[in-house]
N, C-alpha and C positions, 0 to 999 in steps of 0.2 A: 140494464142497470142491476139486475137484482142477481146476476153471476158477476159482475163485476167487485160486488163487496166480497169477492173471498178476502182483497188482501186488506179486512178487518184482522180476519183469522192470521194472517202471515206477519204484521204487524203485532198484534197480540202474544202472538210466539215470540218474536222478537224482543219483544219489551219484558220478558221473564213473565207473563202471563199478569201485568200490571194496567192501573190507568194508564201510566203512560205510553204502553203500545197503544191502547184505546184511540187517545188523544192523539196521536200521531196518524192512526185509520183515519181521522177523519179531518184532517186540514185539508182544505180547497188545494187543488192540482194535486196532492197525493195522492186523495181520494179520487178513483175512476168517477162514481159514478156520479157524486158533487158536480166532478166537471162537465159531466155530460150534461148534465139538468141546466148549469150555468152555459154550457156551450148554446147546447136548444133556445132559453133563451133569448140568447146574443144574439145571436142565427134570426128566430122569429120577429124582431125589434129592428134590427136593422136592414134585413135583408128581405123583408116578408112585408109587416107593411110600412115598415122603413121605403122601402122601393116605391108602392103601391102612392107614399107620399110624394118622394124625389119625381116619380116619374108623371107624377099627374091623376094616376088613375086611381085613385083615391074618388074621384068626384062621383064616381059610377056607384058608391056606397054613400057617399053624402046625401045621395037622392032617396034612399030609404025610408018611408015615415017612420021615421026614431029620430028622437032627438039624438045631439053630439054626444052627452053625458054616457047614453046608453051604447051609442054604437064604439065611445074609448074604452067601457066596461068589458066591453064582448073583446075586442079588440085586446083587455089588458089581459083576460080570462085565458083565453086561446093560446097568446104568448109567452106570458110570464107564467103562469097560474096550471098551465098544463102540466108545462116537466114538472113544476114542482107534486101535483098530484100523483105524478107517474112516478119521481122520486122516492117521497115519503112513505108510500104504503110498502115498497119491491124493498127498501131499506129495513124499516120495522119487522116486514116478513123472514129477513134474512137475520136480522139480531135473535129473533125468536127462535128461530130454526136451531141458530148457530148457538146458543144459549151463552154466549157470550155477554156477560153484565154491562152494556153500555148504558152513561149516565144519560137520560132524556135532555139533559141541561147540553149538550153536545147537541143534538137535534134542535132545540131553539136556537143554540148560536147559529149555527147554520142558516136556519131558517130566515133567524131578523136579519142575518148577513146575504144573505139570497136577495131578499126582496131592498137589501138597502143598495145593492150595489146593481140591479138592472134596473131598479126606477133611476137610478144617476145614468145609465144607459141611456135609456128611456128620454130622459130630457135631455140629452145632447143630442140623439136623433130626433127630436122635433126641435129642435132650437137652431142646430145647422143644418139640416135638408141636403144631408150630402154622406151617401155609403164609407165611402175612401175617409170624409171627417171623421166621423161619428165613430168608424173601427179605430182609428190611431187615436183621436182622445182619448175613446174608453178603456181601448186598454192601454194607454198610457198613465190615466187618471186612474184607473181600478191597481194597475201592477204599483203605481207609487206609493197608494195609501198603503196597500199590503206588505210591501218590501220596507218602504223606507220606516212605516208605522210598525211595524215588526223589530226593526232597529232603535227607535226611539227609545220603544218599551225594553227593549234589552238595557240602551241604557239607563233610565230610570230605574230599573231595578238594582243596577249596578250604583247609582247616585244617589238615589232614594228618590223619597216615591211622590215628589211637589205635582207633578203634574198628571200622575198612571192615570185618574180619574176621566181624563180627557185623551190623550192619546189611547187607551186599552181597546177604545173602540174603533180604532184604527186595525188592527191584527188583534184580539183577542188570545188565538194558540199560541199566543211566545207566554203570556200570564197562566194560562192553564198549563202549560210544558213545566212553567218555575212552580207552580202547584203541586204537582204530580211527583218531581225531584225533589224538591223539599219540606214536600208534606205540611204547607202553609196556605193557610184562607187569605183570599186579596179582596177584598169586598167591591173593590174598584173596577172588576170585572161586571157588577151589577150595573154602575153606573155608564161602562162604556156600551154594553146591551141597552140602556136604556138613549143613551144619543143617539146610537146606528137607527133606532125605531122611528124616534122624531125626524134624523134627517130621512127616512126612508117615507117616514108619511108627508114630508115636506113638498121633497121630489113629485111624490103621487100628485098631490096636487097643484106643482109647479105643472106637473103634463096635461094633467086635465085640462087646467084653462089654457096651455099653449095650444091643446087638439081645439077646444072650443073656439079661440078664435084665430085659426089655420085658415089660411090664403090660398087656396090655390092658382 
């Protein structure tokens, strides 16, 4: 991860040495190493103990003295919670390095956007019990908010701005991109960071209680 942020820098040049290369380093699939963390993931939720659920063998860890609460925590920890740890420190070391002024406010979108969109992972993989489902929802459901919530907000901007407060948290980098171009504050960018979090602590504990009372 932490050689794959060069193309901050290659982006950066790009952009006349502006936020707006910045901004563009770091949008989800532009950015390498974003997607790796989200790839990891994806990978560990569906395919890991995604599987360990589909295929039954899950029960061989039900029988652990720990409760369920403890063994979905460890379980979330390992999954979700690794790449991100392995992300964010190989990133900040590389911003430092590279002395490249990235705003930290980049780094929390990211973040509440990390965690809002593999907990919606997360509860399609305990809710359908099935690898082949739970990859074509998610990324069916993960690519629509992004694309098509990336388009909205183009047009609202273009319309004006009745609804930005509610879709910006759909794609946030289309409202940072018109930032950056036209050198205007959107404050609606606060409130769509603040939905992504709700639904992302919503999700959290839609899975919890789906892990707690899981059927095998």
């Amino acid at each position: 991860m932490l050689s794959s942020n060069v193309f901050i820098n290659a982006f950066y040049e790009r952009g006349n040495f502006t936020i707006y290369g910045i901004i563009l380093a770091f949008i989800p699939l532009i950015s390498v190493s974003e997607t790796i963390a989200f790839a990891l993931a994806l990978r560990n939720i569906i395919f890991v103990t995604g599987d360990h659920i589909y295929r039954g063998s899950i029960i061989s860890f039900l029988t652990f003295p720990i409760k369920r609460t403890g063994l979905f925590l460890m379980m979330y920890f390992s999954d979700v919670i690794t790449p991100y740890i392995i992300w964010l420190p190989t990133t900040e070391a590389y911003i430092l390095m590279s002395g490249i002024p990235v705003p930290q406010f980049l780094i929390l979108i990211y973040t509440i956007g990390y965690f809002f969109t593999e907990n919606i992972i997360l509860s399609i993989a305990l809710t359908f019990k099935s690898a082949g489902i739970a990859t074509l929802l998610s990324s069916f459901i993960i690519g629509l908010l992004f694309i098509f919530g990336g388009m909205l907000n183009y047009y609202e901007l273009i319309q004006g701005y009745h609804v930005l407060g509610i879709t910006s948290s759909l794609n946030p980098y289309v409202l940072l991109l018109y930032e950056a171009v036209n050198r205007k504050t959107l404050p609606c960018i606060y409130e769509g960071i603040t939905i992504e979090l709700i639904i992302a602590t919503v999700t959290f504990f839609f899975s919890l209680n789906k892990f707690k009372r899981l059927e095998i």
